[in-house]
N, C-alpha and C positions, 0 to 999 in steps of 0.2 A: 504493500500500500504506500502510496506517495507519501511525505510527509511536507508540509505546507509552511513554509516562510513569511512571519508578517511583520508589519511595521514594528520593529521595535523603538523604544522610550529612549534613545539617545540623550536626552539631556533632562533633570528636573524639572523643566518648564515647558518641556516639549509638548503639544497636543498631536499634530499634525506635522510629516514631513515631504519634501518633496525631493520626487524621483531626476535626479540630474542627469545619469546616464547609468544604462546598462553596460558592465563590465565585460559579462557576459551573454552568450545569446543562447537560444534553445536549441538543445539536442547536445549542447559542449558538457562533458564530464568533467565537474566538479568533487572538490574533496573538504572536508573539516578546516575552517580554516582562511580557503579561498575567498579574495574578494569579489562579491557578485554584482555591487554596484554602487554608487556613488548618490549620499542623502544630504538633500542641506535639511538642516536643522532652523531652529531659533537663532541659532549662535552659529552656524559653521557648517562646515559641510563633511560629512564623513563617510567613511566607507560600510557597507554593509556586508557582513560578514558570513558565509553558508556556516551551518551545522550539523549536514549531514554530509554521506559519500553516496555519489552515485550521478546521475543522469537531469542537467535542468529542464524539465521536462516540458513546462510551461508560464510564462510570464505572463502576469495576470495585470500589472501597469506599466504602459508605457512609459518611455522616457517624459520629463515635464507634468508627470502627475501628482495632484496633491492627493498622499494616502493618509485618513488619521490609524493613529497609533491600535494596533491590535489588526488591522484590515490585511487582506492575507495580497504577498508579492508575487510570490513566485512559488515553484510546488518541483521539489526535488525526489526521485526516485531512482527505480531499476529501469535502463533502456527499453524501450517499444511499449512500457506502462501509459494505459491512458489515463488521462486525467480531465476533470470538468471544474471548474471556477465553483468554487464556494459561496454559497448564497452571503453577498452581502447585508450587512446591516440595512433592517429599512432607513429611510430617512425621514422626518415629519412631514406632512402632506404639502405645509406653507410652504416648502424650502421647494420641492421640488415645483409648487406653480410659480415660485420666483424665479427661479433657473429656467424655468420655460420661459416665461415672460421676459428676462433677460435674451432669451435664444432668441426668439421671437423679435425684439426691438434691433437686436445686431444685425437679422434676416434684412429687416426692413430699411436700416439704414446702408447697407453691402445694396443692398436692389437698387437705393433710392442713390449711391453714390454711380451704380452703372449705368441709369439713364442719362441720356444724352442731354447740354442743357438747353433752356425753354432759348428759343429765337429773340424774345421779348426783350426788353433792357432789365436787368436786373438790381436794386438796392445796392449791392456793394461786389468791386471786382472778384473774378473768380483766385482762388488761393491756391490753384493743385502745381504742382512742380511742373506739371505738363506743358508745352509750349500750348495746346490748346486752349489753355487758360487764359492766355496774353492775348493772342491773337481774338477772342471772341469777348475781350472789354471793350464796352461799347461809350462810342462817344456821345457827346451833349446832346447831338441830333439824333440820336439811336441808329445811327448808321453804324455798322463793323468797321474796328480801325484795321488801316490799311498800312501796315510796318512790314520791315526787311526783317529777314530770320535772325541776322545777326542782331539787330536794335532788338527784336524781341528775348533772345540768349541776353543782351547784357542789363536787359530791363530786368529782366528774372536776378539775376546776380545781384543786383544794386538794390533790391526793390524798388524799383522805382514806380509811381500809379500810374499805365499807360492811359487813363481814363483823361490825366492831368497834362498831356503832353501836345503838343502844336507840332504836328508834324511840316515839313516844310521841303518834303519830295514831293514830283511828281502826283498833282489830285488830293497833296496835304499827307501822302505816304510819310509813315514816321522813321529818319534812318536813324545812324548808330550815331550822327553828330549831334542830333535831337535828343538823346538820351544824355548824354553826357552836359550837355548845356542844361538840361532839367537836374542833374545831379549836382552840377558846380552853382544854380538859383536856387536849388533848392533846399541843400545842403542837407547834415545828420538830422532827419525828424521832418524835416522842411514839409513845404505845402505837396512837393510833386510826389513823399514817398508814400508807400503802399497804407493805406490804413485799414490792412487786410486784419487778423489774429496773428498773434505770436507764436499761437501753436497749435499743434492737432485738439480739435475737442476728442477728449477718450475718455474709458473708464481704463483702469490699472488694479488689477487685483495687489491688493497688500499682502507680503511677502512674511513669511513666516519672523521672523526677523524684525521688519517694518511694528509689525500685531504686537509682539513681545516686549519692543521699545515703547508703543506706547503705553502698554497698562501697566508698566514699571514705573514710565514715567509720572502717569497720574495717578498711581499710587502715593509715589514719591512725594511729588508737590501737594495733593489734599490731605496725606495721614501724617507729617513730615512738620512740625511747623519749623520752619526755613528763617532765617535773619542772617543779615550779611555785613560783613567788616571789608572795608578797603585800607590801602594802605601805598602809601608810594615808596617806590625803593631805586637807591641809586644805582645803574643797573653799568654805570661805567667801570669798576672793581673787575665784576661775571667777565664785560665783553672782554675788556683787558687781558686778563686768567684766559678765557679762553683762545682766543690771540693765540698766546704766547706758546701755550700748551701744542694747540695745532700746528703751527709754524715750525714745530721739533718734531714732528711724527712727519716715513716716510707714507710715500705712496697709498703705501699697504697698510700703516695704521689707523688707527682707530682717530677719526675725527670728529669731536665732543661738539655735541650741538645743545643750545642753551636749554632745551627742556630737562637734556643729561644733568644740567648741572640745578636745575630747578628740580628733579626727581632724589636728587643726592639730600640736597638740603630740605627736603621735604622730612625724609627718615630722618635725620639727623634733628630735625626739629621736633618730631614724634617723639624721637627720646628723649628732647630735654622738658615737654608737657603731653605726657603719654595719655592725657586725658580727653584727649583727641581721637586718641585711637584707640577709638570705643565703640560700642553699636548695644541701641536700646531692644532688648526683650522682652518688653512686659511690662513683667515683674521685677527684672533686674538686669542690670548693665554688664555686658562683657566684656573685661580688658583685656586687651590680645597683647599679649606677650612680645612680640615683632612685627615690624614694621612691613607689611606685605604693600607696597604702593604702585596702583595700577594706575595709567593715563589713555588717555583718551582716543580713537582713532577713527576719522573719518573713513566710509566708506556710501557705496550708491543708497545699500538700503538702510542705512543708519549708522548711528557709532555702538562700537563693540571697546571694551576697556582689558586689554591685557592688562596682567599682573606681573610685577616684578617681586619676585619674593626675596625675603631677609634683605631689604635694599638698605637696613641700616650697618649691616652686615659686608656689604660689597662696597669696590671699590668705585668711582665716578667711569672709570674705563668698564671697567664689567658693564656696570647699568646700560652702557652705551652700546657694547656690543649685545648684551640681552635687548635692548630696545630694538633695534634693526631686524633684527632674528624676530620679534615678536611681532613688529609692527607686519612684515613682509610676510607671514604667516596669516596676519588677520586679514588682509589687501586679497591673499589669495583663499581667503576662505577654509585654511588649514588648520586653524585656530582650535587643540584641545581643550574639553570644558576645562582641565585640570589647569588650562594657562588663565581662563579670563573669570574665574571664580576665586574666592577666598581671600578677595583684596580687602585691605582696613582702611585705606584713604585714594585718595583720586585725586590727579592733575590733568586738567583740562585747559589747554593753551591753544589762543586761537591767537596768537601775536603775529606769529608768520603771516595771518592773513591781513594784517593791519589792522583789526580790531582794539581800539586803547583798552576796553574796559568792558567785563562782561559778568553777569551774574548764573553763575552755574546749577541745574537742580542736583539736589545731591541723590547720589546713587547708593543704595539700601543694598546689605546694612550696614552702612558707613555712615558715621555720624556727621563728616564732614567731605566737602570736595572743593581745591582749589581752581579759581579762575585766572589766566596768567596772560595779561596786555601785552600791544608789544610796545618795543620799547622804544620812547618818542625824544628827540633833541628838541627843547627848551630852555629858556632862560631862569635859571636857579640862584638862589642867594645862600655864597658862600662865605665865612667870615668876613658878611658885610657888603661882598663884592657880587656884582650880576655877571655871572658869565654862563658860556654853555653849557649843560649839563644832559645826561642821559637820562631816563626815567622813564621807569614801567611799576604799571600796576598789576596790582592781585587784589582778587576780591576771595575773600574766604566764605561759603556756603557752608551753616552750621545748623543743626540737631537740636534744638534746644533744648527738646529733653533729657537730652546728653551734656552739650556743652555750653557754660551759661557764657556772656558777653566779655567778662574778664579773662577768663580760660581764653577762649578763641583770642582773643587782644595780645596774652600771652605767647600764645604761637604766633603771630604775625609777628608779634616782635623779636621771639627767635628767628623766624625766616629770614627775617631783614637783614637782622646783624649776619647771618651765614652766606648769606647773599652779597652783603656789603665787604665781608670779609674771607671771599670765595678760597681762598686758600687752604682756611682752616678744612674744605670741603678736600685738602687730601691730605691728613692727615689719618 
């Protein structure tokens, strides 16, 4: 008798996973062991593993399918064994007239984008990438414009509104010299450009991942009450230390980029007010022992927070080479629970993007997470004197049933000084 593969529970938060690609195909002899195909998760994408020996005998989802957890994959046996698909779970009556009804509205509009369009003039130019589009905007008098292929290609390219243009070939024909004089009058935004959409209307199913982020997050922010401490810090010390440090490493090493050294003094700030690095249960608070500090990482369908563990324990070089290794890990969706779970604090730095200053939700169950600006030249007063200075902010995101307003005041003020005095960050 075959024995049947189902979604398994890859991660504690997991409901639902989907099918990224089969590994394998039907009728290839598999054994204990073998990877049979590749699942993203909440979190990451992982491999699925067979459990028996013998013959795959039939794959029950295709690649791209959302399976939830327990729904049967695939059904492994002894060769030339038949096998038939497992009655699935019913599903409640609503869902499936919604899904119809979805199918149904997709039908309609797939029909309604293949008809040809009306002769008539229409409210606003056509938007499809096709040259047909261009060509059948019609002018003031509802006549079809009358343009050369090339004006029409670099109309499309420029956006430009052929609706807006004065052609001034032949019969009022629009050439390519037409288009460019409506682009140099009319400039970025101007009257002549397209005031088509920005983008396709669509729906986008929300991605395993996407779903997970949000009910985290609004967990987070309604059960979490949240209060935030800013603080400026001279951030000319960091750049300097850093300088100096890179400018001695060759090719091949290790080049410290400022979140490394904002990840260093993080832990090291944890140790000197470890009341930070805490997380509320209840009934009662837990002190975690080491400083495990995860930061933050953009990706399409949300951010994922790898963990650096014992970072008050490592060196700024390790954290750095562990950053790269972790970051390119979560980029490619390779990301084990065991990396991006079990953190006690979070850094979240969006400086590289130019943002001065930003307030972070904090990520559970961490009682706190850093927000890290980047860092701006302005004029500072130094015993007395105005001159230039560097300066970047952080804004600390704090737990307040953990951490009250002095406490958090106390670690900003450790960060500064380790920050301001980046050196002691290698000792």
């Amino acid at each position: 008798m075959a024995d049947i593969i189902e979604m398994p529970k890859l991660s504690d938060t997991m409901t639902v996973g989907t099918l990224v690609k089969w590994l394998k195909k039907e009728g290839d002899k598999v054994a204990t062991g073998d990877m049979l195909a590749e699942v993203e998760t909440d979190k990451a994408t992982m491999e699925l593993e067979c459990f028996f020996d013998g013959t795959l005998l039939k794959i029950f989802a295709p690649d791209g399918a959302q399976v939830e957890i327990g729904e049967p994959l695939c059904a492994v046996g002894a060769e030339g064994e038949t096998v038939e698909a497992p009655a699935k779970k019913e599903k409640p009556a609503a869902k499936e007239d919604d899904a119809s009804e979805e199918k149904s509205d997709d039908d309609s509009a797939e029909e309604s984008s293949d008809e040809a369009p009306a002769p008539e003039p229409t409210p606003e130019p056509e938007t499809s990438s096709g040259s047909s589009g261009s060509s059948a905007a019609p002018s003031v008098g509802g006549q079809r414009l009358r343009i050369s292929p090339l004006a029409r290609k670099l109309a499309a390219e420029k956006g430009i509104d052929l609706s807006r243009v004065k052609g001034t070939g032949t019969g009022g024909r629009i050439r390519r010299a037409d288009i460019l004089e409506a682009e140099k009058n009319g400039g970025p935004g101007g009257a002549y450009r397209s005031k088509g959409p920005i983008q396709e209307e669509k729906l986008t199913p929300v991605t395993n991942m996407r779903g997970t982020i949000a009910r985290r997050l609004v967990e987070s922010k309604t059960q979490i009450p949240h209060f935030y401490l800013d603080i400026e810090v001279d951030a000319a010390p960091l750049l300097a230390l850093r300088s100096q440090l890179n400018s001695g490493l060759s090719e091949d090493g290790v080049k410290l980029s400022v979140n490394d050294l904002i990840l260093k003094a993080s832990a090291e700030a944890l140790r000197k007010v470890p009341t930070v690095n805490c997380s509320w249960e209840g009934k009662q608070v837990r002190h975690h022992s080491r400083a495990h500090v995860s930061f933050a990482v953009a990706m399409p369908e949300g951010l994922i927070t790898p963990v650096v563990f014992d970072a008050h324990e490592k060196s700024v070089f390790d954290i750095s080479t562990e950053v790269r290794s972790l970051a390119k890990a979560a980029k490619t969706k390779k990301l084990q629970p065991k990396q991006f779970t079990g953190g006690t604090f979070c850094v979240s730095n969006l400086g590289m993007m130019g943002i001065n200053t930003f307030k972070a939700i904090i990520n559970p169950p961490n009682a706190a997470i850093l927000a890290v600006g980047t860092t701006v030249e302005k004029p500072v007063v130094v015993n007395g004197q105005i001159v230039i200075g560097q300066r970047m902010n952080l804004t600390l995101s704090c737990d307040h049933r953990v951490v009250d307003g002095a406490v958090g005041a106390e670690f900003l003020g450790a960060l500064k000084s380790l920050l301001e005095n980046p050196a002691l960050l290698l000792v």
